[in-house]
N, C-alpha and C positions, 0 to 999 in steps of 0.2 A: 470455565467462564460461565457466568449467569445469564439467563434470556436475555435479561434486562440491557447488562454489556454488551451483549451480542448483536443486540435489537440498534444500540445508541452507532457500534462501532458499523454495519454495516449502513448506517444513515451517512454516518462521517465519508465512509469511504466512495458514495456519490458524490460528494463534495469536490474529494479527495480525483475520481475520474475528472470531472467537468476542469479542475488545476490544469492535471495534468496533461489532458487533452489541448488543451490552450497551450502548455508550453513546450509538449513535444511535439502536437500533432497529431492530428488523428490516425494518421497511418501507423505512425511509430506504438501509440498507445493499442491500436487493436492486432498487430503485430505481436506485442511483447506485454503487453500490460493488462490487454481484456479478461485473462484466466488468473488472473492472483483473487485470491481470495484473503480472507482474514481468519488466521488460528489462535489469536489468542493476545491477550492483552496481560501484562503481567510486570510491577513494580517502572512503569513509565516504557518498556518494550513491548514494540507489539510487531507479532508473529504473523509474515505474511504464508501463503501456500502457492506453489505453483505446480503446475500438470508433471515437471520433467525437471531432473539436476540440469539439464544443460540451460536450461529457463534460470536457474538460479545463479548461478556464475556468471552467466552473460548480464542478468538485471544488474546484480550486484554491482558491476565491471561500471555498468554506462548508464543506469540510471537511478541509482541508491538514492543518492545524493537529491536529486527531483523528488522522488517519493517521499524522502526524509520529511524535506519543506514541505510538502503539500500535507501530509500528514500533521504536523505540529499546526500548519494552519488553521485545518479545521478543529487537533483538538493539541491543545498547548503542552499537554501532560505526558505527552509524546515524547520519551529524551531517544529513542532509537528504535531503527527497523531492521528485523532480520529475516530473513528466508531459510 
């Protein structure tokens, strides 16, 4: 991935915090949500990262689906998110 993407996708994913915050919560978000970062952006999916597999199973389980939307919010080209 390019500076450039890299630079747009982690502008997005402020956006994507301030969502998400709102609609889980701030505890739920800095709980489970403050360590993802962004790997990679590639044909409409983009690659989240987190610290630990067990971070990844559990997001996946109970809040994919949040991230998904808030994700496509900020950038519409968004067709999926993976961990």
């Amino acid at each position: 991935m390019d500076k450039d993407m890299q630079e747009r996708l982690n502008a997005q994913a402020r956006g994507v915090e301030t969502r998400l915050r709102k609609t889980l919560g701030d505890d739920n978000y800095d709980t489970w949500l403050k360590s993802l970062s962004v790997g990679g952006f590639k044909d409409g999916v983009l690659t989240l990262f987190l610290p630990a597999t067990f971070f990844c199973g559990y997001i996946a389980r109970n809040f994919a689906g949040d991230i998904t939307q808030a994700w496509r919010a900020e950038n519409p080209s968004v067709t999926a998110v993976e961990f």
